[in-house]
PDB file of N, CA, C, O and CB in Angstrom:
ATOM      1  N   UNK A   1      94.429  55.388 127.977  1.00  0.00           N
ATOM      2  CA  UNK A   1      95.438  56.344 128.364  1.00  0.00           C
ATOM      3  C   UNK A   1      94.920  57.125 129.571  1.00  0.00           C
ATOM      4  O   UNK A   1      93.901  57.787 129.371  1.00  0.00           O
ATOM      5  CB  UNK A   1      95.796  57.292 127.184  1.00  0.00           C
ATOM      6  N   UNK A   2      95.310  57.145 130.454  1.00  0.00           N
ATOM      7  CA  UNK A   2      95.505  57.833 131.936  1.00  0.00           C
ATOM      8  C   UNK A   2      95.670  59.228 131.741  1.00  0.00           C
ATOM      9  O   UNK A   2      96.517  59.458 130.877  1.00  0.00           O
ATOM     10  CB  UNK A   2      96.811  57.304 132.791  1.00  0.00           C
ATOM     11  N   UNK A   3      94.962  60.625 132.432  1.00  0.00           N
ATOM     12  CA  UNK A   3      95.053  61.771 132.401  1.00  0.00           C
ATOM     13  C   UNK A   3      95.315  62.142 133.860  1.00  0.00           C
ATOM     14  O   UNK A   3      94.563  62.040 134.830  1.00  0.00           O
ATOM     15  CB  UNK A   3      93.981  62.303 131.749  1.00  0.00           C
ATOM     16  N   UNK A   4      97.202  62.830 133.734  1.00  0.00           N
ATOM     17  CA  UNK A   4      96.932  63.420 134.983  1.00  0.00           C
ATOM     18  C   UNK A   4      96.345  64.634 135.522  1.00  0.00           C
ATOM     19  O   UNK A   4      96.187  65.387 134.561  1.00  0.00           O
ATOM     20  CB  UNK A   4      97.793  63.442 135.390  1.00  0.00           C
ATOM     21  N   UNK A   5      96.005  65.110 136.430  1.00  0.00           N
ATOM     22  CA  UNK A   5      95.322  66.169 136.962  1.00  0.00           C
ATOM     23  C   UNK A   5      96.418  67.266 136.764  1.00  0.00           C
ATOM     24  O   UNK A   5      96.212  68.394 136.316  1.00  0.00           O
ATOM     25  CB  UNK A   5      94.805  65.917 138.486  1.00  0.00           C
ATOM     26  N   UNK A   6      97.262  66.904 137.050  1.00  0.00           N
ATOM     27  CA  UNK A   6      98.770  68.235 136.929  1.00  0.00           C
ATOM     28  C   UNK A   6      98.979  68.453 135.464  1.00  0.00           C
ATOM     29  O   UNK A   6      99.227  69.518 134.898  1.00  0.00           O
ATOM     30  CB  UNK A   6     100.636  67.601 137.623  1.00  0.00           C
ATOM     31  N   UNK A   7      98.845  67.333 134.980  1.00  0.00           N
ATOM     32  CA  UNK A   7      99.344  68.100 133.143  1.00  0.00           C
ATOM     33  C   UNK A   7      97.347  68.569 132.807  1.00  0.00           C
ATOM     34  O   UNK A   7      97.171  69.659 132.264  1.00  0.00           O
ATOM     35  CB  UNK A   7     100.356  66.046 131.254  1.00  0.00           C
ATOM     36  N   UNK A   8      96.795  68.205 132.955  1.00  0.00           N
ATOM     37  CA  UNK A   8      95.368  68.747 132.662  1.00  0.00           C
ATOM     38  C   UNK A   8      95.254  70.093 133.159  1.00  0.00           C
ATOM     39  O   UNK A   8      94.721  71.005 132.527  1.00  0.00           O
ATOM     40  CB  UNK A   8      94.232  67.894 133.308  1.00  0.00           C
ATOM     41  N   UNK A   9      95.971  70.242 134.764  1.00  0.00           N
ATOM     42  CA  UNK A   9      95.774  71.503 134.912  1.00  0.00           C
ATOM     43  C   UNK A   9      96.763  72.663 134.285  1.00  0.00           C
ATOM     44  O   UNK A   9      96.377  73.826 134.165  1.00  0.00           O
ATOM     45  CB  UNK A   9      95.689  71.578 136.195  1.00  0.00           C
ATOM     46  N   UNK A  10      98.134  72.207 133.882  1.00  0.00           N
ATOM     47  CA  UNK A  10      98.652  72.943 133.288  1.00  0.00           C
ATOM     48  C   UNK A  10      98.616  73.109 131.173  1.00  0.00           C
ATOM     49  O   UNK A  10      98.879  74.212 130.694  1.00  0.00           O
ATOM     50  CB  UNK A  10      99.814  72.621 134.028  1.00  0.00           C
ATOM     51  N   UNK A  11      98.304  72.006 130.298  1.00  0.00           N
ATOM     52  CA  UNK A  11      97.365  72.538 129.351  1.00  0.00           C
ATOM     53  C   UNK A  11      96.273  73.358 129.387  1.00  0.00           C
ATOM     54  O   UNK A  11      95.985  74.026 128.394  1.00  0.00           O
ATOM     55  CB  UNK A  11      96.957  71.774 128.903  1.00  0.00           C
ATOM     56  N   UNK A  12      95.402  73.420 130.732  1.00  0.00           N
ATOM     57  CA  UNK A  12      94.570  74.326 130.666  1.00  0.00           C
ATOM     58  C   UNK A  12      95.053  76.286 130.976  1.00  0.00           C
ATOM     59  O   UNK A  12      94.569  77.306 130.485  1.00  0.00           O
ATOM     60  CB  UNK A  12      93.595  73.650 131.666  1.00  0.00           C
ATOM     61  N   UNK A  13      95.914  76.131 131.748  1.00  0.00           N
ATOM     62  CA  UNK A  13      96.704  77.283 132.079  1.00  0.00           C
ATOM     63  C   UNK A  13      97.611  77.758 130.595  1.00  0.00           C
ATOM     64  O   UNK A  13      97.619  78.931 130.221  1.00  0.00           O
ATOM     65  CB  UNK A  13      97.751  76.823 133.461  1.00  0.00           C
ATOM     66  N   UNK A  14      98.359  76.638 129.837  1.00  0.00           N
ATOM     67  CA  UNK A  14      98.776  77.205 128.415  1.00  0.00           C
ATOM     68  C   UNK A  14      98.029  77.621 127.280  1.00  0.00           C
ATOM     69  O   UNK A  14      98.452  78.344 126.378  1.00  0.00           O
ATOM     70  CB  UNK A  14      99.448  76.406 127.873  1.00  0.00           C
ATOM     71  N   UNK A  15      96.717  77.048 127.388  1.00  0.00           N
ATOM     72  CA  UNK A  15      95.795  77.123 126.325  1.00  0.00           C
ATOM     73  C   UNK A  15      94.971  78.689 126.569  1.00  0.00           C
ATOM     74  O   UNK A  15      94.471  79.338 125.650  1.00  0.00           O
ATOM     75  CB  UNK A  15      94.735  75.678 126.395  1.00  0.00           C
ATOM     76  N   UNK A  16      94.974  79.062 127.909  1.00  0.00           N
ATOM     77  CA  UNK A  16      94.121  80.276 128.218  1.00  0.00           C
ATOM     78  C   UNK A  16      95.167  81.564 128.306  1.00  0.00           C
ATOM     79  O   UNK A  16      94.674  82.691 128.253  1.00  0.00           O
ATOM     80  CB  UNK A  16      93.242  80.037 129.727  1.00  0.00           C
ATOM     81  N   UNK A  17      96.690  81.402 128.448  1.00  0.00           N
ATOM     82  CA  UNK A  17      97.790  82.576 128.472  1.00  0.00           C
ATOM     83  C   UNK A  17      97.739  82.744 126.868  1.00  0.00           C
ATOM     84  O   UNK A  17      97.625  83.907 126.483  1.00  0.00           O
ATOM     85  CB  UNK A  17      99.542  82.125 129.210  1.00  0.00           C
ATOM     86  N   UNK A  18      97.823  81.523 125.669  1.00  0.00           N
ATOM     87  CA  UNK A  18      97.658  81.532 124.634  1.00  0.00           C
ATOM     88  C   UNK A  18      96.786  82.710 123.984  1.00  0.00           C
ATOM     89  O   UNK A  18      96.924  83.606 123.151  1.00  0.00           O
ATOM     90  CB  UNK A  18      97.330  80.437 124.505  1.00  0.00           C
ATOM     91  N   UNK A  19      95.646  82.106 124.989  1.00  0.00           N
ATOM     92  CA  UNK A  19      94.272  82.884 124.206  1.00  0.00           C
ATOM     93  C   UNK A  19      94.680  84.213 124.696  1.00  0.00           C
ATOM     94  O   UNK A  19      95.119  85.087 123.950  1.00  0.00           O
ATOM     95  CB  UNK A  19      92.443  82.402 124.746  1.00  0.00           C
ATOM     96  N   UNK A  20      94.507  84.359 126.125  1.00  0.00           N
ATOM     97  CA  UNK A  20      94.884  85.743 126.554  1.00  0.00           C
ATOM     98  C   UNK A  20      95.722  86.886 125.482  1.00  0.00           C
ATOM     99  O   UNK A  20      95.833  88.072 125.792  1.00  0.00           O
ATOM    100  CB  UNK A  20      95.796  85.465 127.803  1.00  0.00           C
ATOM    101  N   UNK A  21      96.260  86.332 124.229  1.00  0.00           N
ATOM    102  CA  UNK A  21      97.865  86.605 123.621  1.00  0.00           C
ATOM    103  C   UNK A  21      97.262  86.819 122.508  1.00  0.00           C
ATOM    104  O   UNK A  21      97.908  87.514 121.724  1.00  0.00           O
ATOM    105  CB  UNK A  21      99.204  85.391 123.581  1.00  0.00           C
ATOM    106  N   UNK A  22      95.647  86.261 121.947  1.00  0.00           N
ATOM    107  CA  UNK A  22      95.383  86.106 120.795  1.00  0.00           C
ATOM    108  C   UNK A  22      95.935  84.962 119.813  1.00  0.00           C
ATOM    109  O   UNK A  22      95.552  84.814 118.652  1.00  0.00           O
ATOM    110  CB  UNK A  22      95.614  87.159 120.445  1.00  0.00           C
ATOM    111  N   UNK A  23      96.907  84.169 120.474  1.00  0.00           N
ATOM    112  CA  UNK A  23      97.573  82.815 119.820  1.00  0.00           C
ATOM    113  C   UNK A  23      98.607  83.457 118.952  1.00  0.00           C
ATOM    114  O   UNK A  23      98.791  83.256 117.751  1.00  0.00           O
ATOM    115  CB  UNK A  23      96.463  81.756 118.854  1.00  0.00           C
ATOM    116  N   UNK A  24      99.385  84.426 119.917  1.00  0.00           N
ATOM    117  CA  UNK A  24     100.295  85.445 118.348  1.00  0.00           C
ATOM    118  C   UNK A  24     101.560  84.941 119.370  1.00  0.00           C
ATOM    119  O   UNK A  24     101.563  84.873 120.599  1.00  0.00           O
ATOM    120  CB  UNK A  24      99.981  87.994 117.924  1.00  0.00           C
ATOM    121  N   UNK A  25     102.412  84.681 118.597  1.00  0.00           N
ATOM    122  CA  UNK A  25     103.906  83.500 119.152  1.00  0.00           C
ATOM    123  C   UNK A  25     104.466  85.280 119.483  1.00  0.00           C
ATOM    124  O   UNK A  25     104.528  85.768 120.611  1.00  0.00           O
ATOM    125  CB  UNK A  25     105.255  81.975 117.352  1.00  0.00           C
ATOM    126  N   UNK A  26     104.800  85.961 118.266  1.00  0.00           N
ATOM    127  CA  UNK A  26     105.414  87.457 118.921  1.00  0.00           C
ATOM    128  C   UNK A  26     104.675  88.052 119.916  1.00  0.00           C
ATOM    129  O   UNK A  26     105.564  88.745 120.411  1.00  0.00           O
ATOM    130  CB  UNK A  26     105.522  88.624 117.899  1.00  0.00           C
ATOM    131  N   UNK A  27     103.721  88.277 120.548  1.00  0.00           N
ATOM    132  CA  UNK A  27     103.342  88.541 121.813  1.00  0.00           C
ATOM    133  C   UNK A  27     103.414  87.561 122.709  1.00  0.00           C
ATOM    134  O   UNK A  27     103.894  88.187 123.654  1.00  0.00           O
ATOM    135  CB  UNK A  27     102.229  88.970 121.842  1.00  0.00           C
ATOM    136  N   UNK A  28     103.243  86.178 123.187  1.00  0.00           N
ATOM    137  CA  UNK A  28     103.758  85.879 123.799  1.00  0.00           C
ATOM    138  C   UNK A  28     105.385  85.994 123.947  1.00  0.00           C
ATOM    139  O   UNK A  28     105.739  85.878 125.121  1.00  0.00           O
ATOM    140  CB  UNK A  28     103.238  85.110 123.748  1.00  0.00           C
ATOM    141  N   UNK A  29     106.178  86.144 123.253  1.00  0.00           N
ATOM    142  CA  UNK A  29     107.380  86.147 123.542  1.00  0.00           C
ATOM    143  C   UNK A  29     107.619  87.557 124.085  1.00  0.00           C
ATOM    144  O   UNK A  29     108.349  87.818 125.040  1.00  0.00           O
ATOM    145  CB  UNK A  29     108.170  85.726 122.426  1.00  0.00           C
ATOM    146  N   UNK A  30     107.041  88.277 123.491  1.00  0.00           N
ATOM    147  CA  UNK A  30     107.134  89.888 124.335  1.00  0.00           C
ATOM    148  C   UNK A  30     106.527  89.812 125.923  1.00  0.00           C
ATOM    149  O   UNK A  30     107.044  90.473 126.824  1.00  0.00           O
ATOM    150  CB  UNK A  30     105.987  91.229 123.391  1.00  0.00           C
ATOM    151  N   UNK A  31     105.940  89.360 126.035  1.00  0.00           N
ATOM    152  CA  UNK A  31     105.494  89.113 127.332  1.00  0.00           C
ATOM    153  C   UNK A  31     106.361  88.447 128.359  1.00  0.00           C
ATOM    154  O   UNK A  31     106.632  88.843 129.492  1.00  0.00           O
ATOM    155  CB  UNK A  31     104.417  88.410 127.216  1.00  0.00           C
ATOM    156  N   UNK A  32     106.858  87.025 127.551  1.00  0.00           N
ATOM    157  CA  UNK A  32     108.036  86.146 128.495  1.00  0.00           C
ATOM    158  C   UNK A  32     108.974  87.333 128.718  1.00  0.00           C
ATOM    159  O   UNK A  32     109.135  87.694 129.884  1.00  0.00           O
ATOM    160  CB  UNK A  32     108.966  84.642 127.615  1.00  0.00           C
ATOM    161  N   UNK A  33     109.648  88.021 127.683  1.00  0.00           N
ATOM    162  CA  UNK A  33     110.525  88.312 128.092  1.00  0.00           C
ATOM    163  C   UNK A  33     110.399  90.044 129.054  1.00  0.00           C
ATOM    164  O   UNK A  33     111.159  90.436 129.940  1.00  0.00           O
ATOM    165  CB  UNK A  33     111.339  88.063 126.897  1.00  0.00           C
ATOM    166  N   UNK A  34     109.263  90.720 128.508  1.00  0.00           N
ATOM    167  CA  UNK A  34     108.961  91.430 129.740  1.00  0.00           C
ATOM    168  C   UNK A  34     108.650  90.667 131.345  1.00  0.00           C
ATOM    169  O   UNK A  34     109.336  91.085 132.278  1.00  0.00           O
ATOM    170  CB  UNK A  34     107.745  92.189 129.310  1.00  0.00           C
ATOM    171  N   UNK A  35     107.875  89.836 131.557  1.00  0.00           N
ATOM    172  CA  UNK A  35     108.035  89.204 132.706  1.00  0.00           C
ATOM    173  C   UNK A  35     109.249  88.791 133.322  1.00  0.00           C
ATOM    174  O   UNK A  35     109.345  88.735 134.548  1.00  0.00           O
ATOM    175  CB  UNK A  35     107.420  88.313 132.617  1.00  0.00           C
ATOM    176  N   UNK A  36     109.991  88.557 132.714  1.00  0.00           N
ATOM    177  CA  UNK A  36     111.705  88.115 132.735  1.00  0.00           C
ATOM    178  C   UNK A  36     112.418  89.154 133.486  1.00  0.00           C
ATOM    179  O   UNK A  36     112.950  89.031 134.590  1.00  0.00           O
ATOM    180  CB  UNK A  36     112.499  88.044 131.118  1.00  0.00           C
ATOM    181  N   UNK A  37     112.332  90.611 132.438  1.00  0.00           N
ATOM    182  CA  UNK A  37     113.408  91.408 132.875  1.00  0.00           C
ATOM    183  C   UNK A  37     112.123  92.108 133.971  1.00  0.00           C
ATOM    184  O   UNK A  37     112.585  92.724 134.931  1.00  0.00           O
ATOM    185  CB  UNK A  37     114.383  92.496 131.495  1.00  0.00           C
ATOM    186  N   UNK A  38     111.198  92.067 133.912  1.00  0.00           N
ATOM    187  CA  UNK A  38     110.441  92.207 135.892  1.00  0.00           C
ATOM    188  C   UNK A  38     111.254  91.851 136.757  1.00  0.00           C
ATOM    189  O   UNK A  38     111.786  92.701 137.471  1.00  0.00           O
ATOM    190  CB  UNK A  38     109.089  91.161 136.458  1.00  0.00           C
ATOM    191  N   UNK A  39     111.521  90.584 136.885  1.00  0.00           N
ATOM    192  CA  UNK A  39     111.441  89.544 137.762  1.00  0.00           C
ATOM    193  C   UNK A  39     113.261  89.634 138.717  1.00  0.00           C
ATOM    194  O   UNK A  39     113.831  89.134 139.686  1.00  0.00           O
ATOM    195  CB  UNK A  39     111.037  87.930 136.644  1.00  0.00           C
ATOM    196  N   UNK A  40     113.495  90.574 137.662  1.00  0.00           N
ATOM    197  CA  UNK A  40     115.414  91.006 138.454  1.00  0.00           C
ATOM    198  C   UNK A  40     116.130  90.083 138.394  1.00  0.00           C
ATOM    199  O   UNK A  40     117.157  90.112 139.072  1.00  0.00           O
ATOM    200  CB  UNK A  40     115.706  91.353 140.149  1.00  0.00           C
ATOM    201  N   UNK A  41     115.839  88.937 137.562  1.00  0.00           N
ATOM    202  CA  UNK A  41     116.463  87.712 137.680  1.00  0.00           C
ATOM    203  C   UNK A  41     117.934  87.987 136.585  1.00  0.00           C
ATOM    204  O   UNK A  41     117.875  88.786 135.651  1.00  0.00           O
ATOM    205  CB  UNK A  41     115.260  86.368 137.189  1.00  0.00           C
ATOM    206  N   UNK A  42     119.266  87.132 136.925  1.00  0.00           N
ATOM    207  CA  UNK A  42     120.281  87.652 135.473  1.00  0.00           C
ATOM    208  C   UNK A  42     119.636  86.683 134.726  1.00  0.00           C
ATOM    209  O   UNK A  42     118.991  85.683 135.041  1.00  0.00           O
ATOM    210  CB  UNK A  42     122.253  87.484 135.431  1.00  0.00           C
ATOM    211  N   UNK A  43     119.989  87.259 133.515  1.00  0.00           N
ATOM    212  CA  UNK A  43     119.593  86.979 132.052  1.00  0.00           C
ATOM    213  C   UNK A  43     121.179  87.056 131.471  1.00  0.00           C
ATOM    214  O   UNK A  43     121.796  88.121 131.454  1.00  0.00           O
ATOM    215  CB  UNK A  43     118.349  88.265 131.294  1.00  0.00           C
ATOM    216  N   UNK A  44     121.798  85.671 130.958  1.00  0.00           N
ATOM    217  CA  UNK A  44     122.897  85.541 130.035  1.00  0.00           C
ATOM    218  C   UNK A  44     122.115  85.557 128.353  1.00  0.00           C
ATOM    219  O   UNK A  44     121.126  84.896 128.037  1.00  0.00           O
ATOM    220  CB  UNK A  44     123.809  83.961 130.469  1.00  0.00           C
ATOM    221  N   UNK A  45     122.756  86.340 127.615  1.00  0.00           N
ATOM    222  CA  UNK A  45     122.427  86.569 126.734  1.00  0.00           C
ATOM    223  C   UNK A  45     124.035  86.221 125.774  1.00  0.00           C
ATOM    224  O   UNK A  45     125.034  86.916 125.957  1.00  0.00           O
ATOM    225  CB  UNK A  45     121.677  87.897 126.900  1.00  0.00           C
ATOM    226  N   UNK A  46     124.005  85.013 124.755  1.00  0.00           N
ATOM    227  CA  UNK A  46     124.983  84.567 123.979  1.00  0.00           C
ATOM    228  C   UNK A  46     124.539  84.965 122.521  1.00  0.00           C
ATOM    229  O   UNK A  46     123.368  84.986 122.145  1.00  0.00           O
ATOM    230  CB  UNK A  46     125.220  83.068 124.215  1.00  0.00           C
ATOM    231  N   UNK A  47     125.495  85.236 121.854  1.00  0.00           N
ATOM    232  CA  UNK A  47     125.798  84.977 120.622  1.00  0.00           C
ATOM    233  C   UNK A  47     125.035  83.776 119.813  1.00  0.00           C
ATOM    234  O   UNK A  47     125.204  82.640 120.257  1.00  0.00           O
ATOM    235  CB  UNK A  47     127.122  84.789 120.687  1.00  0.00           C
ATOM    236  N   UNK A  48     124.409  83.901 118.941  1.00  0.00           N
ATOM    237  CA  UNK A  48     123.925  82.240 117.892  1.00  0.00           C
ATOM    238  C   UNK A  48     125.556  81.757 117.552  1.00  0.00           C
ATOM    239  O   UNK A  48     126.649  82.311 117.665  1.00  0.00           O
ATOM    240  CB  UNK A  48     122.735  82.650 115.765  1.00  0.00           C
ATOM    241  N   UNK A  49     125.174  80.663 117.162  1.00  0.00           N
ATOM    242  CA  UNK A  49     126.638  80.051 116.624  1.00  0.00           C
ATOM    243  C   UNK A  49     126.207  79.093 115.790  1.00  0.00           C
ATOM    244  O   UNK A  49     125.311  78.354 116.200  1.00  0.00           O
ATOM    245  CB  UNK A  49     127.705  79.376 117.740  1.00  0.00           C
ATOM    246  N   UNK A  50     126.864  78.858 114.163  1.00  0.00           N
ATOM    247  CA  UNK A  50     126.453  78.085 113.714  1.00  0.00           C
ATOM    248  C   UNK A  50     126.598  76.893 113.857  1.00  0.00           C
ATOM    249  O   UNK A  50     127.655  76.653 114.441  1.00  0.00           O
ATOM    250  CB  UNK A  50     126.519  78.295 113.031  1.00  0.00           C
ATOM    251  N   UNK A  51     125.944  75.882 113.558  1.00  0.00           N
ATOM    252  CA  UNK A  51     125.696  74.429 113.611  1.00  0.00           C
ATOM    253  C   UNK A  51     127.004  74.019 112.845  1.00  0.00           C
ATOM    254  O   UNK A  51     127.689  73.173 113.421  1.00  0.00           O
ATOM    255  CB  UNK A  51     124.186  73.896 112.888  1.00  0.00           C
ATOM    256  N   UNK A  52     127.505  74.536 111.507  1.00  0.00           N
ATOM    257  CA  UNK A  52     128.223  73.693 110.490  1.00  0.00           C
ATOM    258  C   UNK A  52     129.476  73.784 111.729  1.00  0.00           C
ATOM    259  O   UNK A  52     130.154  72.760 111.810  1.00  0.00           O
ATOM    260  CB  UNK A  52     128.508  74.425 108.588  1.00  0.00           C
ATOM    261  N   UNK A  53     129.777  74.733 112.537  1.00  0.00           N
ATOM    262  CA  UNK A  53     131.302  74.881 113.513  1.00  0.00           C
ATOM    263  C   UNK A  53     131.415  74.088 114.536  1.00  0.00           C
ATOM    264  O   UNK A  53     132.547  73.733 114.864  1.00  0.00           O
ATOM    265  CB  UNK A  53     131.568  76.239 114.229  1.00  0.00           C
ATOM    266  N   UNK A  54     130.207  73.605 115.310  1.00  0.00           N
ATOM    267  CA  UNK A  54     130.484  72.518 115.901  1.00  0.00           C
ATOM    268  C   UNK A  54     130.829  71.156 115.593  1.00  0.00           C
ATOM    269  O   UNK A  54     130.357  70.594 114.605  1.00  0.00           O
ATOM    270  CB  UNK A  54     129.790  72.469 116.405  1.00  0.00           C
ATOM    271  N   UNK A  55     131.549  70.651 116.309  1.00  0.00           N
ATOM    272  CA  UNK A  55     131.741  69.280 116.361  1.00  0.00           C
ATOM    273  C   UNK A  55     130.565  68.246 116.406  1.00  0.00           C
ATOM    274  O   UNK A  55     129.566  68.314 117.122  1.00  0.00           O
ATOM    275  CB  UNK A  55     132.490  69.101 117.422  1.00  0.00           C
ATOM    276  N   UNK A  56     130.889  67.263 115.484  1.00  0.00           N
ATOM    277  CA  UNK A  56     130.047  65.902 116.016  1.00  0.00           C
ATOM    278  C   UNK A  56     130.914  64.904 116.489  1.00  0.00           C
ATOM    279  O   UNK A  56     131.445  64.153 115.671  1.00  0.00           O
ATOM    280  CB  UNK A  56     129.166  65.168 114.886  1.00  0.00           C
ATOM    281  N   UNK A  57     131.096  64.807 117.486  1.00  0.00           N
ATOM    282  CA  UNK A  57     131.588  63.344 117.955  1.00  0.00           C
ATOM    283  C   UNK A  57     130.439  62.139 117.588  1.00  0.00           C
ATOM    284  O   UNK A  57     129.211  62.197 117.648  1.00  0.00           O
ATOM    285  CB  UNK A  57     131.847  63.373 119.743  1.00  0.00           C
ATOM    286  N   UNK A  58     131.199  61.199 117.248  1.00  0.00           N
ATOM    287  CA  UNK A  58     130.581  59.817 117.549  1.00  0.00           C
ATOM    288  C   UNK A  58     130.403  59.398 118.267  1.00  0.00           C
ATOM    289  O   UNK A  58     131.149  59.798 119.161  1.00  0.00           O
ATOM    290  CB  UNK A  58     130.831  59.031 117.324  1.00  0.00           C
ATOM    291  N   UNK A  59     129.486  58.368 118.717  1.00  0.00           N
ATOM    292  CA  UNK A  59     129.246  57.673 119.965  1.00  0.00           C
ATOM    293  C   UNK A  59     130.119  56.384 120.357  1.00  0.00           C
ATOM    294  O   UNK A  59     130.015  55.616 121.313  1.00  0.00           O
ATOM    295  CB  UNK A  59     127.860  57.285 119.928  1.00  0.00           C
ATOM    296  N   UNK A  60     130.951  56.417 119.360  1.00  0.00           N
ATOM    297  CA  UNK A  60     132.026  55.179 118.800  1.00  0.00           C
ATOM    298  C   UNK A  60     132.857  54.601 120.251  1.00  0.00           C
ATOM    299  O   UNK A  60     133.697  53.705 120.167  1.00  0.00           O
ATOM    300  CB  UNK A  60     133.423  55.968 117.459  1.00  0.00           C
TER     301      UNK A  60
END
């Protein structure tokens, strides 16, 4: 198996923001989303919706 240099360098960049975080999923997400609303970018923010209300079409 072949290792590229671009995904090597970016596992190494996820594995060290991780650590940086203590490996805690709620601080990283506090972080994404403080960096987020930094960044002045719009942010759409929807409603959840349940799964059972959508449709399944077939592939028929």
């Amino acid at each position: 198996m072949s290792h590229s240099p671009i995904i090597d360098e970016i596992r190494k960049y996820r594995e060290e923001y991780a650590a940086r975080h203590n490996y805690d999923i709620d601080k990283i997400c506090e972080d994404v989303r403080s960096r987020l609303q930094q960044s002045g970018r719009k942010v759409v923010s929807r409603k959840p919706r349940s799964i059972a209300k959508l449709k399944i079409q077939s592939a028929a």
